[in-house]
Backbone bond lengths (Angstrom), bond angles and torsions (degrees), N, CA, C in turn:
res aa  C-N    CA-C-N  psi(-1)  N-CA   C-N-CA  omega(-1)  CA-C   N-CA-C  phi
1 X - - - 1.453 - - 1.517 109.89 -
2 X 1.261 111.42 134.94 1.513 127.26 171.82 1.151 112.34 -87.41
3 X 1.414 143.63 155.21 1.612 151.71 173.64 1.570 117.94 -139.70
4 X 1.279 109.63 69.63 1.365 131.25 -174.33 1.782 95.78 -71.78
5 X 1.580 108.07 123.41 1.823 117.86 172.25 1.338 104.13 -125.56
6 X 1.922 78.68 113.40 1.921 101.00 178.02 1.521 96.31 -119.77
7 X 1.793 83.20 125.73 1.424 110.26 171.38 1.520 117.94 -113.23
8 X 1.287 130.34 -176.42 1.630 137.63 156.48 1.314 94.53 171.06
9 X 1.846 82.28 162.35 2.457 82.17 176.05 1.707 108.63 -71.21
10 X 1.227 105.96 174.38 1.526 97.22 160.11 1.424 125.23 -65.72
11 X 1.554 110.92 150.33 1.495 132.33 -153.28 1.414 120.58 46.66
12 X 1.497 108.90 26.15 1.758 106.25 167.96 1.679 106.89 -81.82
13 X 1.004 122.46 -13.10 1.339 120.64 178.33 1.514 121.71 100.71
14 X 1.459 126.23 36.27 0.846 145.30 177.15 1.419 123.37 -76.69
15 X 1.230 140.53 -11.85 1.408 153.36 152.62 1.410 111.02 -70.91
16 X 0.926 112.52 -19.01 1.710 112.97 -150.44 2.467 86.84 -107.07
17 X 1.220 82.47 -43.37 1.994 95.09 170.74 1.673 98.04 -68.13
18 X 1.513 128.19 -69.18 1.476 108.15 158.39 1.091 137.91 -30.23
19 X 1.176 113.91 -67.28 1.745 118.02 178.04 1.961 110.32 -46.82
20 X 1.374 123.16 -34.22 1.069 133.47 157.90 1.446 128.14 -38.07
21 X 1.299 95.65 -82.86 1.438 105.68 165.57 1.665 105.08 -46.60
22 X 1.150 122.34 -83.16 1.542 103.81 -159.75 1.643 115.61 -38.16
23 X 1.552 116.61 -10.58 1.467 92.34 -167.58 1.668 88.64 -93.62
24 X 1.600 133.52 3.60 1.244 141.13 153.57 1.271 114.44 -66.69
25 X 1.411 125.73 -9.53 1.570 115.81 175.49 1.207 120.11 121.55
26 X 1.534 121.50 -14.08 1.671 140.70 -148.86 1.423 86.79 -93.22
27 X 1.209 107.30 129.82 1.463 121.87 156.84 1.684 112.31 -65.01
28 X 1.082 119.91 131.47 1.788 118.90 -176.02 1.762 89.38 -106.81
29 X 0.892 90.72 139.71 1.719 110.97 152.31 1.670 117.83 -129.07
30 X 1.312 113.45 119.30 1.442 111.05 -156.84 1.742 89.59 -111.94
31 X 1.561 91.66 136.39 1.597 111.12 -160.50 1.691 89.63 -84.67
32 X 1.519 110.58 -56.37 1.837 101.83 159.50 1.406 133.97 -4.05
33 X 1.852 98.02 -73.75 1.245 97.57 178.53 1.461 136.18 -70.56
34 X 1.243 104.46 -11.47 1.791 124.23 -179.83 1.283 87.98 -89.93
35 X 0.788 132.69 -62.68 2.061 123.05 178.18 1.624 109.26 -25.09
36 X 1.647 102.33 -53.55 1.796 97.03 -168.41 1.293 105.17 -89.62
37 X 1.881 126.21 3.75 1.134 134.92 177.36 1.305 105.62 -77.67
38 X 1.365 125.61 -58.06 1.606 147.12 153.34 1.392 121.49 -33.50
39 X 1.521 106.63 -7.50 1.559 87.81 179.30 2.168 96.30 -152.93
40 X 2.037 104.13 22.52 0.960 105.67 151.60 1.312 137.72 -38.52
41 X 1.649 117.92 141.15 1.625 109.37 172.79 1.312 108.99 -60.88
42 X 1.502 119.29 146.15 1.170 151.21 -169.35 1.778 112.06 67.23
43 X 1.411 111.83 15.52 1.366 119.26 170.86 1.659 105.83 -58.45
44 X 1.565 111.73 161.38 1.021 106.20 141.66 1.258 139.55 -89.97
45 X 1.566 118.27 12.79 1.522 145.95 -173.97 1.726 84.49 -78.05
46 X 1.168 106.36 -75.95 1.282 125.96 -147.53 1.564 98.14 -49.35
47 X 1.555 110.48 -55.65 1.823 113.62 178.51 1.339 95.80 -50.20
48 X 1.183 141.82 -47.56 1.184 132.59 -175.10 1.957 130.11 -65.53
49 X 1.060 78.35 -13.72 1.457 100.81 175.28 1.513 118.12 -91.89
50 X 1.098 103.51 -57.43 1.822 108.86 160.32 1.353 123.43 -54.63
51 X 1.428 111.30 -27.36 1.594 109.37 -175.54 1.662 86.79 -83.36
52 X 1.020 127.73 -46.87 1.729 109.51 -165.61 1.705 121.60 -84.54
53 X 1.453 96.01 -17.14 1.494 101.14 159.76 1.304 148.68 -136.30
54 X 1.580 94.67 29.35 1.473 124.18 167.82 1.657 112.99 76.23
55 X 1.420 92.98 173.02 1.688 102.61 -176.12 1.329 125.38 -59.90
56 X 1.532 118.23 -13.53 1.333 108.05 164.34 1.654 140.96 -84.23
57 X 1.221 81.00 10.44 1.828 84.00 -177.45 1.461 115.17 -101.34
58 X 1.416 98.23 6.67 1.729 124.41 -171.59 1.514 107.98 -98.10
59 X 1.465 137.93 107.37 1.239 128.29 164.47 1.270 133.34 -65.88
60 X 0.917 110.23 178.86 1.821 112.26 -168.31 1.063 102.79 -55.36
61 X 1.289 132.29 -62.05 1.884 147.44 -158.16 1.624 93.83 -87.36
62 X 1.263 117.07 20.56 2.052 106.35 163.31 1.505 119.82 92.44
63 X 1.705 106.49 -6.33 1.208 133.10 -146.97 1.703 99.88 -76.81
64 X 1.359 120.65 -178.17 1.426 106.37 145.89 1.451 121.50 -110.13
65 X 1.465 123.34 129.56 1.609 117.66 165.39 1.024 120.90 -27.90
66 X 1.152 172.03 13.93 1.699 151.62 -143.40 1.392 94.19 -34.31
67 X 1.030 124.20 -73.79 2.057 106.61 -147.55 1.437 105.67 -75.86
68 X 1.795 132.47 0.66 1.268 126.76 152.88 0.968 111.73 -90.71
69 X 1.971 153.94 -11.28 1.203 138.99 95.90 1.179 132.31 -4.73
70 X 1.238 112.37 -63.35 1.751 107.22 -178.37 1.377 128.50 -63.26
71 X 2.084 105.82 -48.12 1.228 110.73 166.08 1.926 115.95 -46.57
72 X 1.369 120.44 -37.22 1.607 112.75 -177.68 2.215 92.01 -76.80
73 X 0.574 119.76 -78.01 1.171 123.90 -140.59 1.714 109.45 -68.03
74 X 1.369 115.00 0.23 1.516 116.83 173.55 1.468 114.09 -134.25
75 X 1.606 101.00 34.18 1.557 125.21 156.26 1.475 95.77 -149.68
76 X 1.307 118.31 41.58 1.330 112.71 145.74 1.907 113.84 -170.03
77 X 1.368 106.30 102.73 1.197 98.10 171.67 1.742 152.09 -22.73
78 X 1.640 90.57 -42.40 1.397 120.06 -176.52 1.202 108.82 -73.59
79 X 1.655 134.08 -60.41 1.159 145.60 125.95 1.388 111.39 13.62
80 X 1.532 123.66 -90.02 1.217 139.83 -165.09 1.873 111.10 -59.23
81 X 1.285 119.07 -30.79 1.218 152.94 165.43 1.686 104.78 -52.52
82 X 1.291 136.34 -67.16 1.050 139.99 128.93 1.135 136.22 -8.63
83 X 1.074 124.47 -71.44 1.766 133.40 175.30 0.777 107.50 -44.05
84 X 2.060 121.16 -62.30 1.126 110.69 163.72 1.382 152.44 -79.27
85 X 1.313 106.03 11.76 1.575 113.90 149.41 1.540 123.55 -64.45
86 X 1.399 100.38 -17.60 1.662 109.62 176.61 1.425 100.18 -80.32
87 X 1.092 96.01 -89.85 1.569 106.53 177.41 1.453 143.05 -32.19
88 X 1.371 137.52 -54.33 1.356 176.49 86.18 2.028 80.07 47.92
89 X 1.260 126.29 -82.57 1.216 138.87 -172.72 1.306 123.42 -35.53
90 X 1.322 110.24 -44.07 1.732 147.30 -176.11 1.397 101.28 -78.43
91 X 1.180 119.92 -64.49 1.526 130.62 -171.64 1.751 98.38 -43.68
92 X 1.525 99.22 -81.94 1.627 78.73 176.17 1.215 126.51 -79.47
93 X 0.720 134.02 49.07 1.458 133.37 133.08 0.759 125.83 -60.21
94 X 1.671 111.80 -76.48 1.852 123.61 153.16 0.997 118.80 -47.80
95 X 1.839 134.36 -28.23 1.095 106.69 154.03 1.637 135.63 -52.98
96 X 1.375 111.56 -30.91 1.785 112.27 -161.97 1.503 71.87 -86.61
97 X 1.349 160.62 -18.03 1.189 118.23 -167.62 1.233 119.82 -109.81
98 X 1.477 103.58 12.79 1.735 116.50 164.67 1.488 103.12 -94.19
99 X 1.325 105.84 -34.57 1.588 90.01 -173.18 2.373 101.09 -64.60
100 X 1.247 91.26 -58.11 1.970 100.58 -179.80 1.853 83.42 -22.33
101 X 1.445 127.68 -82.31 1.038 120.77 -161.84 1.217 125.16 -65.65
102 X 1.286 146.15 -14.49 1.007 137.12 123.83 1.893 149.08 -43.59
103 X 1.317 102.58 -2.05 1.463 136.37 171.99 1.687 110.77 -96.56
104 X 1.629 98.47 -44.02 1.713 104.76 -174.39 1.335 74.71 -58.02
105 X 1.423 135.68 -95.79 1.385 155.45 -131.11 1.197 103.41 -44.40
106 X 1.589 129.27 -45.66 1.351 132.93 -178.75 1.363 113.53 -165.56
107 X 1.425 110.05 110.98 1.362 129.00 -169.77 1.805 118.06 -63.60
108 X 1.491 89.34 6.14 2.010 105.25 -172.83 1.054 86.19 -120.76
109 X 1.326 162.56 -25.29 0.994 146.35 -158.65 1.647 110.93 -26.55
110 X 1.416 126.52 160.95 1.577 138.62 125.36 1.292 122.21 -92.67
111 X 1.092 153.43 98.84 1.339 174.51 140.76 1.533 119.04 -15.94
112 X 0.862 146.79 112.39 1.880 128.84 179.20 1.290 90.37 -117.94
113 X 1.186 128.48 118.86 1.464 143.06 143.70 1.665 111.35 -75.26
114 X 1.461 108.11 101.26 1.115 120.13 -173.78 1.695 117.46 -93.12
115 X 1.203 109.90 84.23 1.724 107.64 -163.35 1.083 107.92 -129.69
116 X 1.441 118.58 118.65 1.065 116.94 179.76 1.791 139.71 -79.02
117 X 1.432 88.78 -5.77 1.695 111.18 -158.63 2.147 82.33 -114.20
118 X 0.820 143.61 14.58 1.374 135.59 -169.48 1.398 93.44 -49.81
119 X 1.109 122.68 -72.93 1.761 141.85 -155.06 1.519 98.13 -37.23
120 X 1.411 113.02 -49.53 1.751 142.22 -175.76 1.230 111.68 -47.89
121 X 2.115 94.08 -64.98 1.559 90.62 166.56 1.285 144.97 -87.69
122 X 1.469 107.29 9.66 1.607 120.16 -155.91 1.584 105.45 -27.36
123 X 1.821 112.37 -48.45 1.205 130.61 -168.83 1.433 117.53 -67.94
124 X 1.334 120.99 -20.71 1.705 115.54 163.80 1.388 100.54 -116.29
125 X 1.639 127.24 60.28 1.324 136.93 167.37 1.384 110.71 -112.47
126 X 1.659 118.04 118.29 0.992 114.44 174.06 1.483 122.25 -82.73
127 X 1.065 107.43 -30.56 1.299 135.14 -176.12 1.380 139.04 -57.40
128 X 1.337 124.59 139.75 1.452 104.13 -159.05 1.692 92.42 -111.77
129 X 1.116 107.80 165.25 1.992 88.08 175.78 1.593 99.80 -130.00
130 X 1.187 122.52 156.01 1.697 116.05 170.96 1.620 98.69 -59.97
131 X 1.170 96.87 -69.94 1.797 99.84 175.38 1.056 117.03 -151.83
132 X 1.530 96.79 156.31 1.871 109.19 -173.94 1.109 100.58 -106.31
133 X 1.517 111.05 142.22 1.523 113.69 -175.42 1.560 91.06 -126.49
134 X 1.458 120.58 150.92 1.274 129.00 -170.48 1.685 99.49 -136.45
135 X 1.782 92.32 115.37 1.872 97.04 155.57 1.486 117.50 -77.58
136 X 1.122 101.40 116.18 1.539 120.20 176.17 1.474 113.70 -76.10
137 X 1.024 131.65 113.83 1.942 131.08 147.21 1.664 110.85 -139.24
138 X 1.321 109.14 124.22 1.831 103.17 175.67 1.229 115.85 -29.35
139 X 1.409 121.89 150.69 1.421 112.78 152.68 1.376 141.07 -59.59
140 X 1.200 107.21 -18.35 1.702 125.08 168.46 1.725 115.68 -62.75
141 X 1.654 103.30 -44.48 1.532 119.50 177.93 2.221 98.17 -51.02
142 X 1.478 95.66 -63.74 1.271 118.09 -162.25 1.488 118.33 -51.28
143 X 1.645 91.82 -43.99 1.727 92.22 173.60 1.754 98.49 -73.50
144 X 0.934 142.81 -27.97 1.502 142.88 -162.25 1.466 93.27 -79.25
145 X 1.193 131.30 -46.19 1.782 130.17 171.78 1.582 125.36 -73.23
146 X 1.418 100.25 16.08 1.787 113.78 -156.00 1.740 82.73 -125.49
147 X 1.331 110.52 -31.22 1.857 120.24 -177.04 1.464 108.50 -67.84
148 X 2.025 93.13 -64.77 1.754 101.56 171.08 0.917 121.45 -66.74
149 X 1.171 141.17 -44.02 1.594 119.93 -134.53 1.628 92.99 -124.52
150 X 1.614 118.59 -15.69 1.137 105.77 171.73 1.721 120.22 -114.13
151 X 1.341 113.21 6.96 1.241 129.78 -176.49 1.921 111.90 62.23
152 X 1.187 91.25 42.37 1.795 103.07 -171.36 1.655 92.29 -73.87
153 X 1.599 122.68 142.20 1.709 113.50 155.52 1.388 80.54 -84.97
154 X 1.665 84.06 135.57 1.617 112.63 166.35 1.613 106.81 -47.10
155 X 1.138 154.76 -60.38 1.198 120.39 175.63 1.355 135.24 -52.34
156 X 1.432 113.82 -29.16 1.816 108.14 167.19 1.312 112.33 -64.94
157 X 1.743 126.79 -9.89 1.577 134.82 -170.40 1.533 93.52 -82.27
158 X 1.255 99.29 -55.79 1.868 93.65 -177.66 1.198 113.35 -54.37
159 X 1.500 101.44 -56.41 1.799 96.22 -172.27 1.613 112.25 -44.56
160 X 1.192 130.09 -40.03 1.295 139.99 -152.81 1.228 92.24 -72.57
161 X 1.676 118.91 -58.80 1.490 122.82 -154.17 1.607 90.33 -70.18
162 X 1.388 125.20 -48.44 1.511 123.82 -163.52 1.383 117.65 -61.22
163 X 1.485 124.65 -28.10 0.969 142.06 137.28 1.693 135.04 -27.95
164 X 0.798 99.54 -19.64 1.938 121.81 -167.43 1.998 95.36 -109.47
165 X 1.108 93.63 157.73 1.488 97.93 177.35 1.768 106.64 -65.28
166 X 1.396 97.65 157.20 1.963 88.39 159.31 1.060 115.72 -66.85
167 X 1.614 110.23 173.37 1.172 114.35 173.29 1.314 123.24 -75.02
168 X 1.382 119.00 -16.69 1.463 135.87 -164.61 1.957 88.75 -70.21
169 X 1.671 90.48 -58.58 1.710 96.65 -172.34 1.877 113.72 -37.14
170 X 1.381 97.07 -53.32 1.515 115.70 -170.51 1.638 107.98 -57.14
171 X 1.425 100.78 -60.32 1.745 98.40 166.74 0.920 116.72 -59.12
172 X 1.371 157.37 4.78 1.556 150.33 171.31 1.378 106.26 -105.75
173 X 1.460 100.66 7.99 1.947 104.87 165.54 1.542 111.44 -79.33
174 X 1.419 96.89 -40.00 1.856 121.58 -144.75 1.121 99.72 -72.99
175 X 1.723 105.19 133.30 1.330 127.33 167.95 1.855 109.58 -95.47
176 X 1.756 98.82 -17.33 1.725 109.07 173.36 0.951 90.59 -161.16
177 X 1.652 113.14 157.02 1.560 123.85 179.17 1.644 92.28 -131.76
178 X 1.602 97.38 140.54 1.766 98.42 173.77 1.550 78.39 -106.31
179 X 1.161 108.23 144.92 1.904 138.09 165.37 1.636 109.88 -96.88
180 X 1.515 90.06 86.72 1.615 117.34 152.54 1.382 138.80 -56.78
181 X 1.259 104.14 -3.02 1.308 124.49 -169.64 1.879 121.98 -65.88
182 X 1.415 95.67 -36.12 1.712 98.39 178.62 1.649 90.03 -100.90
183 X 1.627 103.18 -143.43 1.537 135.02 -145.70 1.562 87.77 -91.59
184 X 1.472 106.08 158.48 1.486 117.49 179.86 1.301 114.02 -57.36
185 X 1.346 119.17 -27.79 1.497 118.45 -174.43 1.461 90.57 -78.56
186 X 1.025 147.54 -49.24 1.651 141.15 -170.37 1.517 99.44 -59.33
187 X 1.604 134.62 -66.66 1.136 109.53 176.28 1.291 138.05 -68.24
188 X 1.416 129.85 -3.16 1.381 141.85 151.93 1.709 91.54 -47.69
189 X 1.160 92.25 -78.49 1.485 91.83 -160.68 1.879 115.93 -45.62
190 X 1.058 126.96 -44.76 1.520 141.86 161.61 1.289 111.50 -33.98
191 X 1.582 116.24 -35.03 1.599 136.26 -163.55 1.276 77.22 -88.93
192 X 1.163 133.44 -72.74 1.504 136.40 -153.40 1.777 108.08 -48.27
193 X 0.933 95.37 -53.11 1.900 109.97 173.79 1.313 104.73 -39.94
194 X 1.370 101.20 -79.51 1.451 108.26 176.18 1.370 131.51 -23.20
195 X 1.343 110.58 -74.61 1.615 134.33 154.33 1.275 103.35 -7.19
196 X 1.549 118.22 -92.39 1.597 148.63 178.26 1.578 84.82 -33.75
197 X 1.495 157.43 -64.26 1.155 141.58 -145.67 1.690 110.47 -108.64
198 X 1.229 99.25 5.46 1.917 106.60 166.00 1.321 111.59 -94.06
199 X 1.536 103.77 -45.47 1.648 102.17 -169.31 1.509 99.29 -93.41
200 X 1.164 131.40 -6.43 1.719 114.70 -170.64 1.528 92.91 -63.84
């Protein structure tokens, strides 16, 4: 089994390089979904989360807030620093135990560790990866696709992106970079390159 780690900031186009690959064969493991797995009601993420940032980030039905989460923790460093001391720990966990099951299933596997925060966590990473491949788009591009396509006010776009490692940080992961930079058919195609030069 291979363990390919694809990162980019938000709106570099990193779902769209996943969604790719899997129709190439790659098993995805999405670091996302183990995040809201990690901090499910009746988690112990979640108690842990409420005890350090109180009853409002908790919804009615036991749930967690995200955007009364988000609003504290991406206008405040220290905050955000925190969370992921909760979280960050949990994640792989469930990560190594999707990958184990994905190995039982097929000992060839390709693996995509789809994480977006890698750079963030490098430091509670146990993990070794064959290679990290990084979607590249400036941060200037990203907040401008966070305006359109997600109806972000440009200041919650900055905060978000400023929030995220640089890009400098993120490229000093990369073992390959797909270039997000033009039209979807260009990064398909960039993805495609890539692909062809992980698994050959």
């Amino acid at each position: 089994m291979r363990i390919i780690g694809l990162t980019g900031g938000i709106a570099a186009g990193k779902s769209t390089v996943s969604r790719r690959w899997a129709e190439h064969g790659g098993i995805v493991v999405d670091a996302d979904r183990l995040a809201r797995d990690a901090v499910a009601p009746g988690s112990p993420g979640l108690a842990q989360v409420a005890e350090r940032f109180g009853p409002t980030v908790i919804a009615a039905d036991g749930s967690l807030d995200r955007p009364a989460l988000g609003a504290i923790v991406f206008s405040d460093p220290a905050a955000r620093k925190d969370l992921e001391a909760i979280t960050h720990p949990e994640v792989w966990r469930l990560a190594q135990r999707a990958f184990d099951a994905a190995e039982a299933a097929d000992p060839d596997a390709v693996v995509v560790y789809d994480v977006p925060l890698l750079a963030e966590a490098r430091g509670s990473r146990p993990l070794r990866f064959d290679a990290v491949v990084v979607v590249d788009a400036p941060a200037a591009q990203r907040i401008e696709r966070l305006v359109a396509h997600r109806n972000m006010p440009r200041d919650e776009a900055e905060r978000r992106v400023a929030a995220q490692a640089s890009d400098a940080d993120r490229l000093a992961l990369a073992d390959h970079v797909v270039d997000a930079t033009g039209s979807l058919d260009q990064t398909v195609g960039s993805a495609d390159e890539v692909w062809s030069r992980i698994t050959s």
